[in-house]
C-alpha positions in Angstrom: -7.1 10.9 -12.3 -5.4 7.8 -12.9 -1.0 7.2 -12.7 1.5 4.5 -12.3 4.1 3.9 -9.8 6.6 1.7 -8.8 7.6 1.0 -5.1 8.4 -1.8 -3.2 5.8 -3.3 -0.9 7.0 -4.2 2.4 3.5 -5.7 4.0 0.1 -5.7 3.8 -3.2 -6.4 5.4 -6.4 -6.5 4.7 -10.3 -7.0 6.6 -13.5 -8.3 4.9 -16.5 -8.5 7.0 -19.1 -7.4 9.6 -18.2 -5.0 12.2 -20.2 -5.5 15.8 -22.6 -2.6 15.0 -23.4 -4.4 11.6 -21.1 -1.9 8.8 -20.3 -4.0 5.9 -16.0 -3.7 5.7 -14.3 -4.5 2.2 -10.3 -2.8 3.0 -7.0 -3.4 2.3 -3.7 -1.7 3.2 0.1 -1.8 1.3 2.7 -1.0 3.2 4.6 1.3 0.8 8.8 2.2 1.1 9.1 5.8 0.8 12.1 8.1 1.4 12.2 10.2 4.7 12.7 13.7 4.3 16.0 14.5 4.8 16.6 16.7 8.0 19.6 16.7 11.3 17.1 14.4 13.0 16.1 12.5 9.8 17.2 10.6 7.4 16.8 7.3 5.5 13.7 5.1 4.4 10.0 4.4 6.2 7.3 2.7 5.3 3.7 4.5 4.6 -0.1 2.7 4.7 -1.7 3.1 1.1 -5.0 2.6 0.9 -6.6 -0.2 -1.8 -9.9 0.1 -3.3 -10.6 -3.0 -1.6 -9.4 -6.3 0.2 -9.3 -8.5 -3.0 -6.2 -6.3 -3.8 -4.5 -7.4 -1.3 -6.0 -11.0 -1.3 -4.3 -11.2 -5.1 -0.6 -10.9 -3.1 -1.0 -13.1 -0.5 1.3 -16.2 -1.8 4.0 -13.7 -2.6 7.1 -13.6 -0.5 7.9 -10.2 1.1 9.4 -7.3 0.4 8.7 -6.8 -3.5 8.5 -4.2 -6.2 5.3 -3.4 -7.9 3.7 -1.2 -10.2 1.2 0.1 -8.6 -2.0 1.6 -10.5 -3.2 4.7 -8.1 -6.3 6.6 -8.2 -6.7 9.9 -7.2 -10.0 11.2 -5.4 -11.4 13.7 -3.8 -14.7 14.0 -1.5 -14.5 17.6 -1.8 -14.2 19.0 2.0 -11.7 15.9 3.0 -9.0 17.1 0.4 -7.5 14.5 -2.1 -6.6 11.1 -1.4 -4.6 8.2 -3.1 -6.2 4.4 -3.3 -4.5 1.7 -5.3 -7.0 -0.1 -7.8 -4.1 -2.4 -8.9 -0.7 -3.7 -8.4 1.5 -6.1 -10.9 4.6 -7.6 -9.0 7.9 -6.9 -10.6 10.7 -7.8 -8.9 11.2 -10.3 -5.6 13.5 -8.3 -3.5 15.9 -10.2 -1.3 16.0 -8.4 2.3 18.8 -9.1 4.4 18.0 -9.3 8.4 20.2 -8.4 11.1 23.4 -7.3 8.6 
């Protein structure tokens, strides 16, 4: 199953190459805003790893400037005994977001 989603993208990293035992690694991460759920101890926004097909997705956002909003196009799979899991196939910035520091 296929959606879309907006968010803003706080960071993101991403790994292409050998490992020492010789496994072939093609990853990339987004750093995702989400809200925290809301408790006496809790309360406000974090940020959450989503997982990218692979590292050219992140390789596409690497000139941008930090924190933005995207639409994000998320997959949903499922290996069957590892339960369901989200990856992004693609993201289109929207909106540069201007973040203030130490306000």
């Amino acid at each position: 199953m296929e959606m879309k989603a907006q968010a803003t993208i706080r960071g993101a990293k991403m790994f292409r190459g050998r490992m020492d035992d010789g496994k072939q690694i093609d990853s990339g991460t987004l750093f995702v805003e989400v809200n925290l759920k809301e408790s006496e101890n809790a309360f406000g926004m974090c940020t959450e790893a989503m997982k990218c097909k692979d590292a050219s997705i992140v390789e596409g956002l690497k000139h941008l400037t930090y924190p933005f909003i995207a639409e994000l196009s998320i997959v949903m799979e499922s290996s069957g005994s590892k339960g369901m899991q989200q990856k992004v196939i693609g993201v289109k910035p929207v909106q540069a977001i201007k973040d203030v520091k130490g306000a």
